[in-house]
C-alpha positions as CSV (number, residue, x, y, z in Angstrom):
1,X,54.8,40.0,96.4
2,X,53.4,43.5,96.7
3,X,56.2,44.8,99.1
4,X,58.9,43.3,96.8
5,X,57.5,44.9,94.1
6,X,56.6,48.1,95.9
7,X,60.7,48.2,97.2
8,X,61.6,47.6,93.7
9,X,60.1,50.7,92.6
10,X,61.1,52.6,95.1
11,X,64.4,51.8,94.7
12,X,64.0,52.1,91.0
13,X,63.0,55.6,91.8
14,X,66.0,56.3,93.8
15,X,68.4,55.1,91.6
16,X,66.6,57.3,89.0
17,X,66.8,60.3,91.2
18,X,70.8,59.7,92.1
19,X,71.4,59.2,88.3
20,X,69.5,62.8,87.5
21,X,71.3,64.9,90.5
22,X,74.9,63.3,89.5
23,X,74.1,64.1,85.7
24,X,73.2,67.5,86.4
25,X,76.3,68.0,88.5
26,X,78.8,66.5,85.9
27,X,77.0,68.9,83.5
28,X,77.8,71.7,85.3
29,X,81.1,71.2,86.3
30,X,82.1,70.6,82.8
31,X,80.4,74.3,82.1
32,X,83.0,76.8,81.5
33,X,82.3,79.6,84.4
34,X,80.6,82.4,83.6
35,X,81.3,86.1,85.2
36,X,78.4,87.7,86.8
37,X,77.9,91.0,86.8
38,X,76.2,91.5,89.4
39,X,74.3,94.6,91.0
40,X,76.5,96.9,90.9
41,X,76.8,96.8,86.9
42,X,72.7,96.4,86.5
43,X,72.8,99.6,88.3
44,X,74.6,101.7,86.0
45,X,73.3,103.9,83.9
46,X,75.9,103.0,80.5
47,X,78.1,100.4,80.0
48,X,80.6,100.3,77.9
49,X,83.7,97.6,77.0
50,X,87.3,99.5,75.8
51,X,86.9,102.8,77.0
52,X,89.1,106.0,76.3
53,X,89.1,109.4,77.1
54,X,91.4,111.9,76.2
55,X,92.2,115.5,77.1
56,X,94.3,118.5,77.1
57,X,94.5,120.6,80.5
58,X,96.9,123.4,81.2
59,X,99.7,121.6,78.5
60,X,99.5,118.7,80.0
61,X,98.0,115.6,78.1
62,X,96.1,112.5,79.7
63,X,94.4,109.6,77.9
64,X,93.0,106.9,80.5
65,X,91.8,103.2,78.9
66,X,89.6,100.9,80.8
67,X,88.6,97.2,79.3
68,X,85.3,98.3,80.8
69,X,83.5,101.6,82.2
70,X,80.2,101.6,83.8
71,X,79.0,105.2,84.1
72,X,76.2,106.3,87.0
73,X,74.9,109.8,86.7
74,X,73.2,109.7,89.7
75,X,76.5,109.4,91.6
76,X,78.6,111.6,88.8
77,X,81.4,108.5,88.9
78,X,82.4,106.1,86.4
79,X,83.4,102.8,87.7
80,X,86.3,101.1,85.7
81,X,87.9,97.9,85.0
82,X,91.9,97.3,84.1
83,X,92.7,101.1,83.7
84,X,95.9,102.3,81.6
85,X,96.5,105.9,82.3
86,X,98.8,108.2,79.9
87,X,99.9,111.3,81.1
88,X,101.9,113.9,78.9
89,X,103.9,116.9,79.9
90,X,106.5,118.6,77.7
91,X,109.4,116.9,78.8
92,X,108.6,114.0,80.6
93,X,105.6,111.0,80.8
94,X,104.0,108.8,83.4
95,X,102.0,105.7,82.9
96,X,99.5,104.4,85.6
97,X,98.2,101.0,85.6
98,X,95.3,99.4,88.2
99,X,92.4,96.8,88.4
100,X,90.1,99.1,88.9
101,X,88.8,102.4,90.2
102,X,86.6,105.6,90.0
103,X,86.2,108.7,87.9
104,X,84.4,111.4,89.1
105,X,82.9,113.2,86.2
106,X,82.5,116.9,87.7
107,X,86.3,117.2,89.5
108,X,88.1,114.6,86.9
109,X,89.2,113.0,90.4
110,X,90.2,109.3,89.7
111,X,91.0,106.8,92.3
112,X,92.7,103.8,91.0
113,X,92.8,100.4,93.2
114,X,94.6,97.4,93.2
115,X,98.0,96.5,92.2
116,X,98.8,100.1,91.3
117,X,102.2,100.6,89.3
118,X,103.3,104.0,88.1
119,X,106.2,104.4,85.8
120,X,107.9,107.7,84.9
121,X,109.7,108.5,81.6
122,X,112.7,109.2,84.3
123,X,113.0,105.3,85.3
124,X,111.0,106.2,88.9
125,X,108.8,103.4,89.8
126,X,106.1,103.8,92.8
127,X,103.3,100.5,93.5
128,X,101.0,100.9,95.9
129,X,97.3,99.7,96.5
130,X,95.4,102.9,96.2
131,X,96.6,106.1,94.4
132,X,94.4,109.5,94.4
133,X,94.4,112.0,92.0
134,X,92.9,115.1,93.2
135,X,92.6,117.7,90.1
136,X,91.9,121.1,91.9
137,X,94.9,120.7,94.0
138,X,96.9,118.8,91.2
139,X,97.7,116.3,94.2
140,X,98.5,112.8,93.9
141,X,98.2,110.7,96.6
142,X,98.0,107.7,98.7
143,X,97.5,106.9,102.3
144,X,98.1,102.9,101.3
145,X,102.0,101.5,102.0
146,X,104.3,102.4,99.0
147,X,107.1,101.6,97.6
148,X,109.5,104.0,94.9
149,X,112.4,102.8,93.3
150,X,114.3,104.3,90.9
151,X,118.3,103.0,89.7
152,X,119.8,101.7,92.8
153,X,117.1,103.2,95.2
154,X,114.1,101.7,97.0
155,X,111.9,103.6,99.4
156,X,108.7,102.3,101.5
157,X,106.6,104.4,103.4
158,X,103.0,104.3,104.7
159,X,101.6,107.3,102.8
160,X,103.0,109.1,99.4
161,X,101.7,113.3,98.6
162,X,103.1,114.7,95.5
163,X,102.3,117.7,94.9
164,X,102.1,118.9,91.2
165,X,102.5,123.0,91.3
166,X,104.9,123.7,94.1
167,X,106.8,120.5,92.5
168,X,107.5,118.5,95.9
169,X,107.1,114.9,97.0
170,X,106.7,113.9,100.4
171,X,107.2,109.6,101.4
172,X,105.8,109.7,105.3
173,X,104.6,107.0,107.9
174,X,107.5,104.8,109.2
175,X,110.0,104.9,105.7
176,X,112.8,102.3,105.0
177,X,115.1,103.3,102.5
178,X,117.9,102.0,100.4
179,X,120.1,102.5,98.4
180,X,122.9,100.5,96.0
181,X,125.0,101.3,93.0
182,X,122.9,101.2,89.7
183,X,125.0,98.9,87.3
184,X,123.5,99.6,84.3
């Protein structure tokens, strides 16, 4: 009578454990995820959620927006998250979009990563992965594959360097172009 009664419980206590681990587990699947942020966003120094900055260099106008910017001093970068970047000359106007990147307070450098698209005022088009913006040089640059379009024309390459002052582009690495007549 003992060992009937003994299994009994035991199994009572089993059936209670089962019941409490498949509970929990329904109870967490049915949790809507939440985003970490892990240690890189601990680490930083300032947080902040819809960021802007705007400025005026040598008559040309930029405003960059990032859904979120999380700023190390140690490092002199700011680290950003879905970045919109305006920039302004006198005649013409480019918009650069990304998932993220870096801003390096003392140069103004920027990296932007992932899923880059820039758009010019003048209907060209370039997307790459990685696009470089080195301020002292007024170079913009990627060593990623890219891809410009404008109209009826499509160029890839493995590497893009424009060069802002002496006005020149240069598409290098293996490039595959084409071009067809823009029906617009």
């Amino acid at each position: 009578m003992r060992t009937r009664f003994a299994a009994a419980a035991i199994l009572g206590m089993v059936v209670v454990f089962v019941l409490a681990v498949a509970g929990t587990l329904i109870a967490k699947s049915r949790m809507p995820p939440t985003e970490t942020a892990g240690s890189v966003a601990s680490s930083a120094d300032l947080r902040i959620k819809e960021a802007q900055i705007e400025e005026v260099t040598a008559g040309v106008r930029w405003r960059l927006k990032a859904a979120q910017a999380l700023i190390f001093e140690a490092e002199g970068r700011t680290a950003l998250r879905a970045i919109a970047v305006d920039v302004f000359e006198r005649d013409r106007s480019w918009t650069i979009v990304g998932e993220e990147g870096d801003l390096f307070q003392a140069t103004k450098n920027l990296e932007i990563r992932k899923n880059v698209v820039l758009t010019s005022s003048d209907g060209v088009r370039l997307e790459t992965n990685v696009l470089r913006w080195t301020g002292s040089e007024k170079r913009l640059w990627t060593d990623e594959p890219v891809r410009l379009s404008r109209g009826g024309a499509v160029a890839d390459g493995s590497a893009l360097e424009v060069r802002m002052a002496e006005e020149y582009t240069t598409l290098s690495g293996r490039v595959h172009a084409v071009f067809t007549e823009d029906r617009r």
